[in-house]
N, C-alpha and C positions, 0 to 999 in steps of 0.2 A: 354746568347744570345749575340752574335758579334757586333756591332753598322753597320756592312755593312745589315746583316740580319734584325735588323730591320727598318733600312731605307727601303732597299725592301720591306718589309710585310707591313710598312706604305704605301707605293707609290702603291705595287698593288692592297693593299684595294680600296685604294681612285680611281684606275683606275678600280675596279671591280664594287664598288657601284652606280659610276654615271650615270644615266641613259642613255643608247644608244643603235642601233642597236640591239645587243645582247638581251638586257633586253625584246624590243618588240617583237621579235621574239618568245620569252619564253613564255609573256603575251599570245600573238595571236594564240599559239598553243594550251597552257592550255585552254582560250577560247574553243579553238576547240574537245580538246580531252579529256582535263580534265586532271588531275595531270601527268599520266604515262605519257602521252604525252609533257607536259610542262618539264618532268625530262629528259624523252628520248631527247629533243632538249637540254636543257641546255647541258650533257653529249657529246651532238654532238660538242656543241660551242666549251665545256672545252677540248673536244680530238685536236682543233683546232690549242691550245694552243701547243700540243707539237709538229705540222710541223713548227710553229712560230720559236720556240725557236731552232729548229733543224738546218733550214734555216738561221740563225741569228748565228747561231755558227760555219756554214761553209764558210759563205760568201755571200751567193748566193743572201740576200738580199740588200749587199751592191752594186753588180751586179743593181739587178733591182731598186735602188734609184740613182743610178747613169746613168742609164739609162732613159731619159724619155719617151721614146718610149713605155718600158715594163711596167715603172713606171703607164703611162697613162691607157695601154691595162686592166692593175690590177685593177687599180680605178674604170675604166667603167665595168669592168664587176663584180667587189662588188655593183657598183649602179645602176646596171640593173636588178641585182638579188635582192634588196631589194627594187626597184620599183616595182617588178614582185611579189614580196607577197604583198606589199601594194594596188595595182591594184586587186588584187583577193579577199581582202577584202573589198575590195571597192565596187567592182564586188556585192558580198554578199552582203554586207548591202544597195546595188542599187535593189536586187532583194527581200531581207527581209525576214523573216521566218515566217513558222507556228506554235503556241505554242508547238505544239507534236514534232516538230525537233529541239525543245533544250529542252525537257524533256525525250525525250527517249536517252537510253543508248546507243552510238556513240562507238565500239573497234577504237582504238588510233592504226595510222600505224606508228611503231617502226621502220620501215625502211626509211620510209617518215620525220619523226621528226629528227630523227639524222642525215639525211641527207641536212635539210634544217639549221638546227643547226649547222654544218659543216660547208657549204659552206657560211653561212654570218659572219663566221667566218674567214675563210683561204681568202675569196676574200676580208676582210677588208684590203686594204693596210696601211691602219692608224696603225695597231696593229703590221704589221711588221716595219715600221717606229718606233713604240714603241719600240718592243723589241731590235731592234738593237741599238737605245739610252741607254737601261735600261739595258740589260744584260753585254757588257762589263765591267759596270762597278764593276759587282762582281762574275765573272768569271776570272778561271787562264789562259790564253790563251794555256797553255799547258794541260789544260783537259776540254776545252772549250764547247765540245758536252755534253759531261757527267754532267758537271757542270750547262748547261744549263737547260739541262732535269732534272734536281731535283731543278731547281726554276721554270719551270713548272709547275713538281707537284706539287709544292705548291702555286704556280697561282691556278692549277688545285680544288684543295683541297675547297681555298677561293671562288671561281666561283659557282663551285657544292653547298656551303653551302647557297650563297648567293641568287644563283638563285633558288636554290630550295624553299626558303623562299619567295620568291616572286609567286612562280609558286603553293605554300599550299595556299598564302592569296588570292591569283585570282581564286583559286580551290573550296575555301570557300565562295566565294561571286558568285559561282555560280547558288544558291538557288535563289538570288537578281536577277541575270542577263538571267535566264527563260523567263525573258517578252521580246515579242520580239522589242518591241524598244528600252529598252533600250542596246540590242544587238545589233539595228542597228548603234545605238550612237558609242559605243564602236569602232564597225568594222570598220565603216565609221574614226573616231579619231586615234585609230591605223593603218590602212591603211594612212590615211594624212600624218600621221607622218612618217613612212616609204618610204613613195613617197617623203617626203623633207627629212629624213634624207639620200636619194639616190640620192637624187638631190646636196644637200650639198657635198657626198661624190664626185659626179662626176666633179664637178666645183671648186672644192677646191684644193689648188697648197700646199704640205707640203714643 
């Protein structure tokens, strides 16, 4: 293994396991749907990863960081959309449950989950800021796309394993999470945190 390779695999570890945006979204859904659905979102995030790196290898995002105009339009509408889930669990745990609608079996929408996993993904402008600091630096500029998309997949790889391990142990502990306060707890915590992690994202200058 190369010293460029694992300087990578070190950096996008540590950019995959720290808690953020991504991670809540995974949590908030398995909450909601239960494993399929916290995997079906992960899956949505990690597909994210390869318009990231795709954009980043043509140019396009050095377009919109040089622009603040576009720069701005990205940022607010990645923190609009993860105020807008945070608000909707809010929402919930304002309204509160009955034991029977978190013990009975909920089907997970698979097109709902990948799609909200997607989008708090591609609308992070942080992550395209990322990858256009991180990827030059171990790509050949003359196979730049190509080169790009296979440290993706292997962003991709690391994301899936990680969040999926997050989205079994939130899936496990939802024997515990039956009573309905303390699902209000949760909802109401996760939503907060979603509303200032959207709040940070909008007010924040890279």
């Amino acid at each position: 293994m190369t010293l460029e390779l694992t300087t990578f695999l070190i950096t996008i570890t540590a950019l995959t396991v720290v808690p953020g945006a991504d991670t809540l979204v995974v949590i908030r859904n398995t909450l909601r749907g239960g494993l399929i659905d916290g995997n079906v979102t992960s899956f949505g995030i990690c597909c994210g990863l390869f318009v990231h790196a795709a954009v980043s290898a043509v140019g396009l995002s050095v377009i919109v960081m040089a622009s603040p105009l576009l720069y701005e339009a990205l940022q607010w509408a990645g923190a609009g959309y993860l105020i807008w889930l945070g608000i909707s669990n809010l929402r919930q745990a304002a309204r509160g449950y009955q034991s029977h609608q978190l013990t009975a079996s909920q089907p997970a929408s698979l097109g709902r989950a990948w799609r909200q996993g997607f989008l708090s993904n591609v609308l992070n402008p942080k992550t395209i800021a990322f990858y256009m600091a991180l990827l030059p630096q171990f790509v050949d500029p003359e196979h730049a796309l190509s080169q790009s998309l296979v440290l993706a997949g292997i962003h991709f790889v690391i994301a899936m394993a990680w969040q999926g391990l997050v989205a079994g142990g939130v899936n496990r502990a939802r024997v515990w999470l039956t009573h309905p306060r303390v699902r209000r707890i949760l909802d109401a915590s996760v939503g907060s945190m979603l509303v200032a992690l959207g709040g940070v994202l909008g007010f924040s200058r890279v």
